[in-house]
C-alpha positions in Angstrom: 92.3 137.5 120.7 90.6 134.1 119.8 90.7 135.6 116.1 94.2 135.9 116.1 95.0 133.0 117.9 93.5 131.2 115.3 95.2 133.4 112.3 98.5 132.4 113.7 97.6 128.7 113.7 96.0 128.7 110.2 99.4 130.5 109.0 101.5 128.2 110.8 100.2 124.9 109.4 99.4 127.0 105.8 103.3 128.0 105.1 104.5 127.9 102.1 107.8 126.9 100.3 109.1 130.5 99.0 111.1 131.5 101.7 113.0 127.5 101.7 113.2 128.3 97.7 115.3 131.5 98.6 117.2 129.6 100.9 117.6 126.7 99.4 118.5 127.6 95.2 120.1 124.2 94.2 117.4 122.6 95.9 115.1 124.8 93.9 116.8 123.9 90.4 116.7 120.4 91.4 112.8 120.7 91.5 113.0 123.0 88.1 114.7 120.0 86.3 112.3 117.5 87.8 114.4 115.8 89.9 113.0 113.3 93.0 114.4 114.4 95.8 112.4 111.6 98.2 110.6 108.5 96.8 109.0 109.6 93.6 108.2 113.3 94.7 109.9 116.8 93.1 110.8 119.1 95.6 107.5 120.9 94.9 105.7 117.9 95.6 107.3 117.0 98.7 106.5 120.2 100.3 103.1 120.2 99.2 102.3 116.6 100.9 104.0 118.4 104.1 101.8 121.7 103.9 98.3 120.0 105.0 96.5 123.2 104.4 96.8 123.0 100.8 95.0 119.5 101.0 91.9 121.3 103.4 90.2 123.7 102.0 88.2 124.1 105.1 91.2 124.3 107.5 89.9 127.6 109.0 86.3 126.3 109.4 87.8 123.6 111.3 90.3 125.6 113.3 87.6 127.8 114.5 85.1 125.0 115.3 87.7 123.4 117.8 88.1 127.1 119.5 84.0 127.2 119.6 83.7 123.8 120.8 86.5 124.1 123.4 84.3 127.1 124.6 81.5 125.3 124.6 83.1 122.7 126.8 84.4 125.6 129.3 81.3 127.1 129.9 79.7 123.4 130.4 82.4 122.3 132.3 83.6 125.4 134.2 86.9 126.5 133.4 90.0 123.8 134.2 92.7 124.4 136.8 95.7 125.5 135.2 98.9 123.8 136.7 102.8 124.0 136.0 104.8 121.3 135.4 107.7 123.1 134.9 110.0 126.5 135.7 109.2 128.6 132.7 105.6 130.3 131.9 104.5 128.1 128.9 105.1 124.5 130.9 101.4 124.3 132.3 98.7 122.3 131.6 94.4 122.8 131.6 92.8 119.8 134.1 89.4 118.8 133.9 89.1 116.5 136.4 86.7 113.1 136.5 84.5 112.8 140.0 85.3 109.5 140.6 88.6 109.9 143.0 91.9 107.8 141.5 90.6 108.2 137.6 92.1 107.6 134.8 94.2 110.4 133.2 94.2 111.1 129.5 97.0 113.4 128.0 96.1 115.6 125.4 99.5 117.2 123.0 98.1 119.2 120.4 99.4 120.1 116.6 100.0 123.2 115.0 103.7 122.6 112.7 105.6 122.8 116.1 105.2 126.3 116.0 101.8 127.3 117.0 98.7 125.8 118.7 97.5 126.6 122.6 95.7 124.0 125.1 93.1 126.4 125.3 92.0 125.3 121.7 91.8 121.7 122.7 89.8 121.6 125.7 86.3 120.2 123.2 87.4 116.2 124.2 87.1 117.2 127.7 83.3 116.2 127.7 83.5 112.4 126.6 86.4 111.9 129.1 84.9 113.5 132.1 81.4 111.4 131.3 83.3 108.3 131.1 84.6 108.8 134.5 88.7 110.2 133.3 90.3 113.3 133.6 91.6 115.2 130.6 94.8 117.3 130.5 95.2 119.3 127.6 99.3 120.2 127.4 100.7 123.7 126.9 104.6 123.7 125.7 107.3 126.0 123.9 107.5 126.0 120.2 110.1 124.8 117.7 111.2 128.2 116.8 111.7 129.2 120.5 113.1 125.3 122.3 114.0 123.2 119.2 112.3 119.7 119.1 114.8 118.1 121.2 113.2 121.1 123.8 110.2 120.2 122.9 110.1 116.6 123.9 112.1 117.1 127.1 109.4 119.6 128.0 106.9 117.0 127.2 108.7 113.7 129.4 108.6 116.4 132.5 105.2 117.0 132.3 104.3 113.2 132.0 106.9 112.7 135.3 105.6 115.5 136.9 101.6 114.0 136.6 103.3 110.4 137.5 104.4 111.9 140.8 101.8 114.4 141.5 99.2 112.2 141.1 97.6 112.4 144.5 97.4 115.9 144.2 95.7 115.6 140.8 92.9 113.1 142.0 94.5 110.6 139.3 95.5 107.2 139.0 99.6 107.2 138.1 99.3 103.6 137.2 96.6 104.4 134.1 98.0 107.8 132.7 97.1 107.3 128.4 98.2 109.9 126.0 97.2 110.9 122.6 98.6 113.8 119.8 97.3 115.2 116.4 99.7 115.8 113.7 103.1 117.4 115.2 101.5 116.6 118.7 101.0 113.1 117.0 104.7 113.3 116.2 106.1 113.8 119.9 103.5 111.8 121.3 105.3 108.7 119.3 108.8 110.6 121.0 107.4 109.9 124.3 106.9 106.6 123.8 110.5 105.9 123.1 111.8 107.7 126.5 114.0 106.3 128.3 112.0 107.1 131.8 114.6 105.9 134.2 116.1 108.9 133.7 112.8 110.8 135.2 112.4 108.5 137.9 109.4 107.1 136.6 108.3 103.5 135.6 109.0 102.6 132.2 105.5 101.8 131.5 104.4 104.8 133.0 102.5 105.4 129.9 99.7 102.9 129.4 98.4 103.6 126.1 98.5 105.8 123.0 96.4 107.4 120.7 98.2 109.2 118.1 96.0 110.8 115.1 98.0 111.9 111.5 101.4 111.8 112.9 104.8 111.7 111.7 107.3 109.0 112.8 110.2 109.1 110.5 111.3 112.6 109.8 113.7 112.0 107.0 111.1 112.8 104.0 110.0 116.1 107.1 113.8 116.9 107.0 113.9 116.8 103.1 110.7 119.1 102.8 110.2 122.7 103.2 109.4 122.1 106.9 113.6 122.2 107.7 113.3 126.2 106.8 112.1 126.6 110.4 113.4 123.6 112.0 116.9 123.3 112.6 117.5 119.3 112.2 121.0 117.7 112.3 121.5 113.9 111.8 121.3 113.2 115.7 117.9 115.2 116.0 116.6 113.5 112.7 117.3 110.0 114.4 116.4 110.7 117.8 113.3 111.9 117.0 112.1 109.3 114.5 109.7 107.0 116.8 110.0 104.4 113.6 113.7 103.7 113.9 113.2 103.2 118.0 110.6 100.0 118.0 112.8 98.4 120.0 111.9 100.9 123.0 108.2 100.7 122.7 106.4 98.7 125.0 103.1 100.5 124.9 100.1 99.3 123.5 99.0 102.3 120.7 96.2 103.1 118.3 97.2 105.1 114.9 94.7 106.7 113.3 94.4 108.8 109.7 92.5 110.1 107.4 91.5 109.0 103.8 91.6 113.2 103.0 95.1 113.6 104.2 98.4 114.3 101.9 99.7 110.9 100.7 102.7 111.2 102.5 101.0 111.7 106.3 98.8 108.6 105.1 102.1 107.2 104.2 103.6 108.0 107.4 100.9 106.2 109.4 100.6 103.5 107.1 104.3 102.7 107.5 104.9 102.8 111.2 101.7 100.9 111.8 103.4 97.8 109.4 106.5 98.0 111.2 105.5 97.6 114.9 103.3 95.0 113.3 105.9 93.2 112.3 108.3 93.8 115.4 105.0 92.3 117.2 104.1 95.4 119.0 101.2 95.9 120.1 99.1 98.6 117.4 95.6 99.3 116.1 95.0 101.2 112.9 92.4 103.3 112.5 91.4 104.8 108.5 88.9 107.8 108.6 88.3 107.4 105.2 85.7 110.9 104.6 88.4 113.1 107.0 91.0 115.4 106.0 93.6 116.2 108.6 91.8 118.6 110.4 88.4 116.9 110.5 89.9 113.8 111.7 91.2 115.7 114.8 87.4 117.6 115.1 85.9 114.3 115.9 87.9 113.5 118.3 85.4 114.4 121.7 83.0 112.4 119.6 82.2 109.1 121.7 81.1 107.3 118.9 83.5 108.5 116.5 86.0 105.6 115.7 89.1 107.2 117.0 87.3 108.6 120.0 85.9 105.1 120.8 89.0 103.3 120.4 90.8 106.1 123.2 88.2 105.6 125.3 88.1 101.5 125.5 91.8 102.0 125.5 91.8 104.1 128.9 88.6 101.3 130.9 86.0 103.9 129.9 83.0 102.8 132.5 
């Protein structure tokens, strides 16, 4: 089962762009003629800085390292309650829960395209929170395919309400609840950050900090790419879900982080939104990995003296 838990992943982040090329003909002559379709990239090369398995030749290493490490962690650690934070069978997350009562909580939303990836596979951080006296949630949600992103997100504010209110129940501090994301998880981790809480009845700082690794903030070059054969964007979705175009809604303090390895475009992508809340005079940290690819960046995360690890850590009052 692990196997094919982590064939599905690999797939899912490794597609490729015939199946948008069958859809998507004049698109395909465009590329045929050399035409830019985004910046200075061909259709062919957009996809290709969109399809980070091309970019990692050791993608399945990696994949199966977090699944190793994560069962590491488990039989270390014990195995985490597993709570629901919502009606349907996939809203749950996996606690690991701190000693110390009122701790700090950090909120784990993993990658995998928006179509694949399970908590299960992400419980390795657990470790480095738990010793530095915070609980770790690692999030379970529907997929893109299933919910849309809009779903996705709305899935993702309940659970953050739901930990906000529960908080007693979870041992947890509501007033120090940090998040973080890799890649797509990266991507609806900056989402959150733009909620409008007041409609969960929850404070609008009710997220204290951020640590989003390889993300994606403006999803009009993700739109563009092969990545719109399974997600079905429209203009409102595109715009709604671009964290970039909202700075005006962020008030939490966050750490971006990348890797010198990744596809010029997710470097871009970082890059980008870390100059613009910059210059909107929000408060950011930007963090280059320059020896990680994508998936290597998000393997040393659970490392306490990795940089992105370090930087979460001093983020959440690690004792």
């Amino acid at each position: 089962m692990k196997r094919f838990a982590i064939a599905c992943l690999g797939a899912a982040l490794c597609f490729g762009s015939a199946a948008y090329a069958d859809d998507h003909g004049a698109k395909a002559k465009a590329d045929a003629q050399g035409e830019k379709v985004f910046l200075n990239y061909t259709q062919a090369e957009l996809d290709k800085n969109y399809n980070q398995g091309e970019w990692a030749p050791n993608i399945r290493q990696i994949l199966q390292r977090y699944g190793a490490r994560s069962e590491t962690a488990r039989e270390r650690l014990g195995n985490p309650e597993k709570l629901s934070y919502g009606d349907s069978e996939v809203e749950t997350f996996d606690l690991f829960r701190a000693e110390n009562e009122k701790a700090p909580l950090h909120v784990f939303i993993h990658g995998g395209a928006w179509r694949a990836g399970k908590a299960a596979g992400y419980h390795f951080p657990a470790q480095m929170f738990l010793d530095n006296g915070i609980s770790y949630a690692a999030l379970d949600f529907g997929y893109v395919q299933d919910i849309g992103l809009d779903g996705m997100a709305e899935q993702l504010r309940n659970a953050i309400a739901w930990m906000y209110k529960n908080a007693d129940k979870l041992g947890i501090d509501k007033d120090r609840i940090y998040i973080s994301g890799h890649s797509s998880g990266g991507h609806l981790g900056g989402v959150l950050l733009i909620t409008d809480w007041s409609k969960y009845d929850v404070p609008a700082d009710v997220i204290k900090g951020a640590t989003l690794i390889s993300g994606m903030y403006d999803l009009k070059p993700v739109r563009l790419s092969a990545r719109s054969s399974y997600v079905p964007f429209t203009d409102d979705l595109e715009d709604a879900m671009s964290t970039q175009r909202h700075l005006d809604k962020i008030n939490t303090p966050v750490i971006l982080a990348y890797g010198g390895l990744e596809t010029d475009e997710f470097k871009r992508q970082t890059q980008d939104f870390a100059k613009a809340m910059k210059e909107a005079g929000k408060p950011v940290e930007l963090i280059f990995a320059e020896h990680y690819n994508h998936f290597e960046i998000m393997d040393d995360f659970g490392n306490p003296y990795g940089l992105v690890s370090a930087a979460a850590l001093k983020q959440a009052g690690a004792k």
